[in-house]
DRENDO-1510 file (C-alpha; in Angstrom, 1 decimal, always signed):
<recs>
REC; n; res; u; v; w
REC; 1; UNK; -56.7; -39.6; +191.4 .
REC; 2; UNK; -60.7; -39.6; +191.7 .
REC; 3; UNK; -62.4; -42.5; +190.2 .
REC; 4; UNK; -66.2; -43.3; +190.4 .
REC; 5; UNK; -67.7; -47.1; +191.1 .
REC; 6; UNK; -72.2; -46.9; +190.9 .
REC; 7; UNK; -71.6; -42.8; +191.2 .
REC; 8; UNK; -69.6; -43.3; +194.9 .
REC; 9; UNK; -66.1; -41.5; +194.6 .
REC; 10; UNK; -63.1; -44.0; +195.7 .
REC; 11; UNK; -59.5; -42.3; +195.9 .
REC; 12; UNK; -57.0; -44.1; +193.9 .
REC; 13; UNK; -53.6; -44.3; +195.7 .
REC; 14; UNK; -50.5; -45.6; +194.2 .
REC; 15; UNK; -47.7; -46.6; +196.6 .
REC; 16; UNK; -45.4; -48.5; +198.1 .
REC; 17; UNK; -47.4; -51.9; +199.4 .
REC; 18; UNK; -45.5; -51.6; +202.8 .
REC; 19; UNK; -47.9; -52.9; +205.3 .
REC; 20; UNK; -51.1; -53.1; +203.1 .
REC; 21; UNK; -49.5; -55.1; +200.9 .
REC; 22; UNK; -49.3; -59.1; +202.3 .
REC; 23; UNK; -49.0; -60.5; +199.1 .
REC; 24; UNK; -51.0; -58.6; +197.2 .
REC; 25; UNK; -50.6; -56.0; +194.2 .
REC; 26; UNK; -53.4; -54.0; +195.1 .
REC; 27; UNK; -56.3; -53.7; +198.0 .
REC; 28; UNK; -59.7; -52.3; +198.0 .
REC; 29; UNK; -61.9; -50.5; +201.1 .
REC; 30; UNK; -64.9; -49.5; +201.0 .
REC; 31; UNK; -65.4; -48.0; +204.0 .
REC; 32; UNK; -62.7; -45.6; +203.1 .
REC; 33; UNK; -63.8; -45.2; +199.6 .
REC; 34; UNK; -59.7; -46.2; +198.8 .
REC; 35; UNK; -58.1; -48.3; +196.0 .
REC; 36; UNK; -54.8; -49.1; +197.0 .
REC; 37; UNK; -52.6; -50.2; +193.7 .
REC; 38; UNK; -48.8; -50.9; +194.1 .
REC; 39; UNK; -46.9; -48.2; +191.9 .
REC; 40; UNK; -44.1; -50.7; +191.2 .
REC; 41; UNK; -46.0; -52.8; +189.4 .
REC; 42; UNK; -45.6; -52.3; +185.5 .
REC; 43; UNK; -48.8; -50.2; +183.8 .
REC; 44; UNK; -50.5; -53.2; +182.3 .
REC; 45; UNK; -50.5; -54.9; +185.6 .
REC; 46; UNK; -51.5; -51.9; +187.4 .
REC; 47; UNK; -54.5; -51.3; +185.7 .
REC; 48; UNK; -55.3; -55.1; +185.4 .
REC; 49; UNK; -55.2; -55.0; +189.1 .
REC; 50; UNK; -57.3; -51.9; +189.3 .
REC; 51; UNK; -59.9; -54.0; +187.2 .
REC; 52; UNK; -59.7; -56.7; +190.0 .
REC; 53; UNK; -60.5; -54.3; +192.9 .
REC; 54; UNK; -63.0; -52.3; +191.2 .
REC; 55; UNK; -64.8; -55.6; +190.7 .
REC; 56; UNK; -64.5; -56.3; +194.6 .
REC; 57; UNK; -66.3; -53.1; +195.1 .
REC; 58; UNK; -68.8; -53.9; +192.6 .
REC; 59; UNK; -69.4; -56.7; +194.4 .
REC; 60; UNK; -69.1; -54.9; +198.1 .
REC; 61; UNK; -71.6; -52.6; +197.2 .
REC; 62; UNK; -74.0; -54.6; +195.8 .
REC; 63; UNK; -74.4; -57.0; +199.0 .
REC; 64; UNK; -73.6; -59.7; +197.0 .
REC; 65; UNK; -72.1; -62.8; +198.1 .
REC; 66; UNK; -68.4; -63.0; +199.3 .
REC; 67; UNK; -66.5; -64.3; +196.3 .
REC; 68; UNK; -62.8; -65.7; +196.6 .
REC; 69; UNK; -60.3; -64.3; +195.1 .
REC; 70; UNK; -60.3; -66.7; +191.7 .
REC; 71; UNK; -63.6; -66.1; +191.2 .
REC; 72; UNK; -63.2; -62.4; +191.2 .
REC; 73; UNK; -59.7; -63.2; +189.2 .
REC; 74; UNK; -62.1; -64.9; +186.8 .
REC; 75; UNK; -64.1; -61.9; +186.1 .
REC; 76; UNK; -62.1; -58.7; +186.1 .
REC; 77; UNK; -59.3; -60.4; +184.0 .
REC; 78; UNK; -61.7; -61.1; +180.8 .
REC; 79; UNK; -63.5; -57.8; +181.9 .
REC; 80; UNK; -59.8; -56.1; +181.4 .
REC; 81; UNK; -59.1; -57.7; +178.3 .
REC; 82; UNK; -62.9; -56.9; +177.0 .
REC; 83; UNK; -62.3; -53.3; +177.4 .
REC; 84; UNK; -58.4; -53.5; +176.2 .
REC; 85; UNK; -59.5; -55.4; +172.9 .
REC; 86; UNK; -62.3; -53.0; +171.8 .
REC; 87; UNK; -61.4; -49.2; +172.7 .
REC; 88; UNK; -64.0; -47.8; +170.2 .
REC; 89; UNK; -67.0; -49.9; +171.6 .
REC; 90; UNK; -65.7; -48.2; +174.9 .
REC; 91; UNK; -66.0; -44.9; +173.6 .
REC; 92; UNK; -68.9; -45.6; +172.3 .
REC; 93; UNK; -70.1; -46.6; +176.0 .
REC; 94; UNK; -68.5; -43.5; +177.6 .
REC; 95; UNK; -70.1; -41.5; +175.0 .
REC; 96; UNK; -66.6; -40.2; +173.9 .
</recs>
């Protein structure tokens, strides 16, 4: 699956974490314009964790500041449950 972060393409790839994985439930590169996402996670936590990378990029390809992982926990999870609680307003944005 394509998805787009500030109009760049990144390739979303679900699979199994061997290597990639060290802990984590998803990874992000930008050089590669890849999201890695775990497909054994359940849904909710997949996309939660897509959330999470996507705000790593966000950050990557903005030159901003490294941020630890917390602090990036601390935006993409109330970003998640923003866009989870209010589907219409996110219609609304996507002009759906």
């Amino acid at each position: 699956m394509k998805i787009k972060i500030i109009s760049i393409e990144f390739e979303l790839i679900e699979s199994s974490p061997g290597m990639w994985n060290r802990g984590a439930m998803g990874r992000s590169h930008y050089g590669d314009c890849k999201i890695l996402l775990d497909e054994n996670l359940p849904e909710n936590v997949k996309m939660q964790t897509l959330m999470h990378e996507i705000v790593h990029m966000i950050y990557q390809m903005n030159d901003l500041p490294h941020m630890d992982e917390a602090t990036i926990s601390g935006l993409s999870n109330p970003l998640f449950d923003f866009l989870r609680q209010n589907p219409e307003l996110v219609k609304r944005i996507a002009g759906i």
